[in-house]
N, C-alpha and C positions, 0 to 999 in steps of 0.2 A: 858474279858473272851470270847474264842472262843463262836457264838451263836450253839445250837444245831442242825440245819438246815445244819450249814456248816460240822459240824463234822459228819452228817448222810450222806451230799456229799462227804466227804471224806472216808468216811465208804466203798461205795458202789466204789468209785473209787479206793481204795485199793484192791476188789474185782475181780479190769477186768485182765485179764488174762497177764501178765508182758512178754515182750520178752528177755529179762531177768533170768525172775522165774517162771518154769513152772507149780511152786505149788501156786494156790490160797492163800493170805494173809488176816488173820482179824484184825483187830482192834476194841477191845473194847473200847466204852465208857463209860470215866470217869466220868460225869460229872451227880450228883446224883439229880440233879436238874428238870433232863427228861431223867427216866429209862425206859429200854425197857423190855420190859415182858424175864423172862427165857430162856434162850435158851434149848430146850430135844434134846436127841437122836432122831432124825426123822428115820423114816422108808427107810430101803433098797430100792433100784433101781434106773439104771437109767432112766434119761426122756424120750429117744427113745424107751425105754424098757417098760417105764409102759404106757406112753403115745404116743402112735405111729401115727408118724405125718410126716411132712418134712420140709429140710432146704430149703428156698427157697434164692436165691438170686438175686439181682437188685443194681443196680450202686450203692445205700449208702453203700454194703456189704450182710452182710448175718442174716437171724432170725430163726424159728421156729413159722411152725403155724399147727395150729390141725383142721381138718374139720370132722363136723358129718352134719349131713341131716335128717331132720325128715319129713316125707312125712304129707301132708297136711292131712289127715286124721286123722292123730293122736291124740286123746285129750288132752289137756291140760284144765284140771278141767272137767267141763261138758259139756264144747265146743270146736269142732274139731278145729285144728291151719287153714285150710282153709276159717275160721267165719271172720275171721280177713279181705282177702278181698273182702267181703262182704259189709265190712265197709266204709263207709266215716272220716277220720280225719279231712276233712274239717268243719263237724257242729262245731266243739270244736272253729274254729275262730271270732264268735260272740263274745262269754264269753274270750275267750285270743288273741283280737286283736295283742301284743306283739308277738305271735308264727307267723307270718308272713303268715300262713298257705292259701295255695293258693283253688282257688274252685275247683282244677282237683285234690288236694291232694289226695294218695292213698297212702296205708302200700305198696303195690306191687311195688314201686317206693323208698322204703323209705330201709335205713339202721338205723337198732338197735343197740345203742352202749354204752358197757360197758368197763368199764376201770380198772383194781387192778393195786395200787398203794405201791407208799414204803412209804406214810404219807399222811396227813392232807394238803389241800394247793396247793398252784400254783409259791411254791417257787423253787430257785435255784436247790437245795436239792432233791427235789422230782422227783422221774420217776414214769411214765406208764409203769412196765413192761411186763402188758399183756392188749391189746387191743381188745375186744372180738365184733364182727360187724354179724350179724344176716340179711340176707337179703329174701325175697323170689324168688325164680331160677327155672329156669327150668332147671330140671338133667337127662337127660338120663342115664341112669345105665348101660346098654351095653358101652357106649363108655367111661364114666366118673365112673369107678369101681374105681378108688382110689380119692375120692374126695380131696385130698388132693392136685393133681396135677391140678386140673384143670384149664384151659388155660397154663398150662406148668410152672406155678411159684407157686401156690397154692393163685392166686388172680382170683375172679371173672368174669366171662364175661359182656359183657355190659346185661341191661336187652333186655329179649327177648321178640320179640311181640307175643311167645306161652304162653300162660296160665302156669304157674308156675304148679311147683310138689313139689317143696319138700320147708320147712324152711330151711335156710342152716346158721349155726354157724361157722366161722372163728376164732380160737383165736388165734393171731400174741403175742409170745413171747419171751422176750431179755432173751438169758440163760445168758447175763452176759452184763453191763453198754456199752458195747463197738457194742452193737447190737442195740443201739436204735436206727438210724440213720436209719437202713433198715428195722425196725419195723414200723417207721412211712412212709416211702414212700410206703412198700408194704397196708399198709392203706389208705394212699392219693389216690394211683392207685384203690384200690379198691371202696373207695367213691365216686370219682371223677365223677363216671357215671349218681348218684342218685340225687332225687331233696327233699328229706324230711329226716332231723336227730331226729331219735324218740329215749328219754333218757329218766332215771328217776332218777331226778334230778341232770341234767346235765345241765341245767343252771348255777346253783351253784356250779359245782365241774369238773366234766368230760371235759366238752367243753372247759372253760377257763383255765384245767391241760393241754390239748391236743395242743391249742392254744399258750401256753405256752413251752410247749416241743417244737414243732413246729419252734419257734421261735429262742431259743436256739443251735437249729442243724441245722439251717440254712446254715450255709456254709459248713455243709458235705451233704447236698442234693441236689440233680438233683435240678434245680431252676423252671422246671414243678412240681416236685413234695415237693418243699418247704413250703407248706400253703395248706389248705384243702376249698376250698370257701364256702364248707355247712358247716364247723364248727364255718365261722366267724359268729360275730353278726349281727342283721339282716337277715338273711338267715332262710329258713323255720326249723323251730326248735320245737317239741312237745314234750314237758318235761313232761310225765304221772302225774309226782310226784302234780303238781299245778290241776291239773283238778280231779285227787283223791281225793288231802283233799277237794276240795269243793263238792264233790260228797259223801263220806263215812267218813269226821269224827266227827260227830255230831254225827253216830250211831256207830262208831267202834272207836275213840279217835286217836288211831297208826294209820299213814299211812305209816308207815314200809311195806318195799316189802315185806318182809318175814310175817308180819302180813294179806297184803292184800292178797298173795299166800292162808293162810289158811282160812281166813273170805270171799273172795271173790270168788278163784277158785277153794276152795276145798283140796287144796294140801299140803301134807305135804312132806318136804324133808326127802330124807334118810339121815342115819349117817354119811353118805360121805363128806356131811357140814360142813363147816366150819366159825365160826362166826368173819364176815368184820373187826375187831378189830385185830383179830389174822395172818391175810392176811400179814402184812407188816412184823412182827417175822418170817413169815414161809417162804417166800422169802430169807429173808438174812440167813437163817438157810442152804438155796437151795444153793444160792452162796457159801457160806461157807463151806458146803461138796460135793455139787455136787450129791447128793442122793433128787432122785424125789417123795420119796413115798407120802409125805404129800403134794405137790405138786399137786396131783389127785384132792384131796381137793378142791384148790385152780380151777382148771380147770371146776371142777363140780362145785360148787358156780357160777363162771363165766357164763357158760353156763346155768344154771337154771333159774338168771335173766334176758339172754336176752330172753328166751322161755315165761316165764311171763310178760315180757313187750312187746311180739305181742298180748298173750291173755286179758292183762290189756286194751291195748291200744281197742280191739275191744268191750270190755264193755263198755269202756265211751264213746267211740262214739258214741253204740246203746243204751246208756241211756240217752243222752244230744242230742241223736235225736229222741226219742220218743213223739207221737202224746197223749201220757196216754192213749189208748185204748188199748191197753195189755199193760198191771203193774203188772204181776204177778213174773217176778224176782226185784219188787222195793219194799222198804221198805219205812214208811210213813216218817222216818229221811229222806232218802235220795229222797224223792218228796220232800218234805220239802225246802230241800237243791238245789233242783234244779228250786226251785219256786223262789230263790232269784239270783236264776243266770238268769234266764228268766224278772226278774224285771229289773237286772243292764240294759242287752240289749236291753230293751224295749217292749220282747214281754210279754205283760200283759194278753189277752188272754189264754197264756200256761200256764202262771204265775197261775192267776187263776184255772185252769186246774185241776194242779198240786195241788193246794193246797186243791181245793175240795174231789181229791180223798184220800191228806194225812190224811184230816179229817176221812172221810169214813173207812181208814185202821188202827188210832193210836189207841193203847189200854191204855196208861199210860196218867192220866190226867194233866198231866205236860206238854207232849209233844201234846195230846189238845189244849190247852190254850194256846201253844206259836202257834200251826196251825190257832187257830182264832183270835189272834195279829195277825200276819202277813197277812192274809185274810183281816180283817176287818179295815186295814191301808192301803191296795190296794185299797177297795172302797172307802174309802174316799178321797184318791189321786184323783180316779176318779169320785168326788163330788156324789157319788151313794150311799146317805145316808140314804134312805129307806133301801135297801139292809143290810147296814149294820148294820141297827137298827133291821134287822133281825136275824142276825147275831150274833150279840150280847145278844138276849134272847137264841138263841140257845147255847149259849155259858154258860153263867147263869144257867140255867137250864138243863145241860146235865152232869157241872162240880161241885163236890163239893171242900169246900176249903178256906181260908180265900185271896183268889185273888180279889179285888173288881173292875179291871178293866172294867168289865164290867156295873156294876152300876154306875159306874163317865162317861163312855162314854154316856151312856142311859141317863143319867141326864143332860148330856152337849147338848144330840142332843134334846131332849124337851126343854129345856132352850133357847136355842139359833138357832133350825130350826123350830123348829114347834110351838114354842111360846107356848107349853100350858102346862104352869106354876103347875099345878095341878099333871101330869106324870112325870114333871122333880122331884116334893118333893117328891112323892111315891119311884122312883129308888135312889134316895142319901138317903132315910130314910131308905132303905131297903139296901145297901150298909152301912150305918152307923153300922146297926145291925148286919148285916155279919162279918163284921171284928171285932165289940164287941166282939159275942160271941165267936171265935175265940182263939185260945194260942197265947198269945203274940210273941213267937218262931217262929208263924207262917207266924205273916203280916207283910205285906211287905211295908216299909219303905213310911210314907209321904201319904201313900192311906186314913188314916183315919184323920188325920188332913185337908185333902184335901176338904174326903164327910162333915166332919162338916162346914167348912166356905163355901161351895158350898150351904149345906142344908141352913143356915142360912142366906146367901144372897136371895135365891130364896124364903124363907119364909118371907122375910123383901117386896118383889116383890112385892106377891101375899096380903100384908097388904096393899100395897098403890095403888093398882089395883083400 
């Protein structure tokens, strides 16, 4: 049996325009095993018509790309797109040595890049047919009033050493299989200049699709422009999508862009959305009539994610380089969370830091208790067993609950650092009776079998004292 991959490459190559037959051809698939969502009537117009843009062309041939420009001012959530560089990308290479991330890294250096695709995957089968790359520019508006042409192909200039003005979104689009060749080189030209690929979750998908296309269109490309060196691996790479969940999902669960858009910036998209599942139907819908209206969609999606992946990207920076002396856009989850990022790295100090103030901030005594675990397994790493015998009554005593961790730690530390047998029986007796009176629903596994042969050792102790 034909695989489905092949028959989605045949699909899309029965699409490209015949010299031959000057009428677009479709091919249904048969094969009920991997069905594609319905095909609707889409919406009237053409692409030049709803989406006004230009063809540029460059020795692979010819594409389509769309430029808008958001001047740095503009908000995106409750902070201007100019916050961004303000920012360092560089604190984030402590906690992800693998992003290669250099000490001079800057977003003003960097290209934002998103990808819609026609599947799942880095197979044969699959295209990038719109590459959407987000840079920060300087625009002069008197000379450059059709951003679309700018530098004469609708590719980038190199960066400038004047202070940027505007966000600038490129989206390079194949109106049909036979334009990828010039979609990816006017990409490679436009990358080519930058030294940071900032993605969200484009280690796993984007880079290795692009690398992949890349590779395949090889001998129809200029052999300058065959390979992109920032998309290989190794190369300065910050994937938003890895330094989110260990930033926000302890307190938010989804690190879905579309989730972090509304939990973290604020933002809700308009109707004009359309959800990433329905991207690859609505493509071949495009190919198939050549009517662009659902197409806008597709263009707005595109460009709304790289707009939130400059604003994402300057939150994590200014959260994973924070001193905790303003914590007031941080929540005690995400101190929390960033206290075990400062442990991997070593700094215990911050560690600390952090975890002092998430206590200071949690309200729920769940999320207590696991701030003074974490805390009071720092100091004992760093043999600071006072402290934590501190700690630990504070703990006891602030939480109610049937958790008895802290009365087997208190029992451990009179037991075995301060020898006085008398305070270790008082904390496991009083640990025993805790989880007694307690709903069985509620303790937690092996703590009370633990205090009884702890109490019962130290009481055998204190008989032959």
């Amino acid at each position: 049996m034909t695989s489905p991959a092949l028959e989605r490459m045949r699909r899309l190559q029965g699409l490209r325009p015949q010299k031959s037959k000057p009428e677009l051809t479709y091919t249904p698939i048969d094969d009920a095993s991997d069905p594609l969502p319905p095909l609707r009537e889409p919406a009237r117009g053409r692409l030049e018509e709803l989406l006004p843009g230009a063809e540029i062309e460059n020795a692979a041939g010819r594409c389509y790309v769309v430029t808008t420009a958001a001047p740095l001012d503009e908000l995106r959530g409750d902070d201007r797109l100019a916050s961004a560089l303000a920012a360092s990308p560089a604190v984030l290479a402590p906690f992800h040595p693998d992003f290669r991330l250099e000490a001079d890294a800057s977003f003003a250096d960097a290209v934002f890049v998103d990808t819609e695709t026609t599947g799942l995957g880095a197979g044969a089968g699959v295209y990038a047919f719109m590459v959407g790359v987000g840079t920060f520019e300087r625009v002069d508006e008197s000379v450059n009033r059709d951003l679309s042409m700018m530098n004469g192909a609708g590719v980038a200039p190199p960066p400038s050493p004047l202070a940027p003005s505007h966000f600038v979104v490129r989206q390079f689009f194949m109106r049909h299989p036979g334009e990828e060749a010039a979609l990816l080189a006017a990409v490679a030209e436009l990358v080519g200049t930058r030294r940071l690929a900032v993605t969200f979750n484009g280690r796993g998908f984007d880079l290795p699709l692009l690398r992949a296309r890349y590779r395949q269109n090889r001998a129809l490309l200029p052999s300058a422009l065959g390979s992109v060196e920032l998309f290989e691996e190794g190369r300065p790479h910050l994937d938003l999508l890895l330094p989110a969940r260990r930033l926000w999902r302890r307190r938010l669960q989804s690190c879905r862009l579309i989730n972090l858009e509304q939990q973290i910036l604020g933002l809700t998209r308009t109707e004009d959305d359309v959800p990433g599942a329905l991207i690859p139907a609505l493509y071949i819908d495009y190919l198939r009539t050549q009517q662009a209206g659902e197409m806008r969609r597709v263009f707005y999606h595109n460009r709304e994610d790289i707009l939130s992946m400059a604003a994402l990207g300057e939150r994590l920076a200014r959260a994973f380089a924070t001193s905790f002396e303003q914590i007031d856009a941080l929540y005690a989850e995400e101190l929390l969370s960033l206290a075990a990022c400062h442990v991997q790295s070593g700094e215990l100090a911050l560690a600390e830091r952090a975890l002092a103030c998430a206590a200071d901030m949690a309200e729920a005594d769940r999320l207590r208790a696991d701030i003074f675990a974490r805390w009071s397994t720092l100091l004992k790493q760093q043999e600071r067993y006072v402290e934590a015998a501190e700690l630990w009554q504070r703990w006891l005593t602030s939480i109610g609950g049937a958790d008895a961790t802290p009365f087997i730690e208190l029992a451990k530390y009179h037991e075995w650092r301060t020898r006085d047998l008398e305070q270790a029986e008082m904390w496991a007796a009083w640990g025993v009776h805790t989880v007694e009176s307690a709903p069985v629903h509620q303790r937690l596994p092996g703590q009370l079998a633990d205090l009884k042969h702890r109490l019962a050792r130290i009481r055998r102790k204190r008989k032959s004292a």
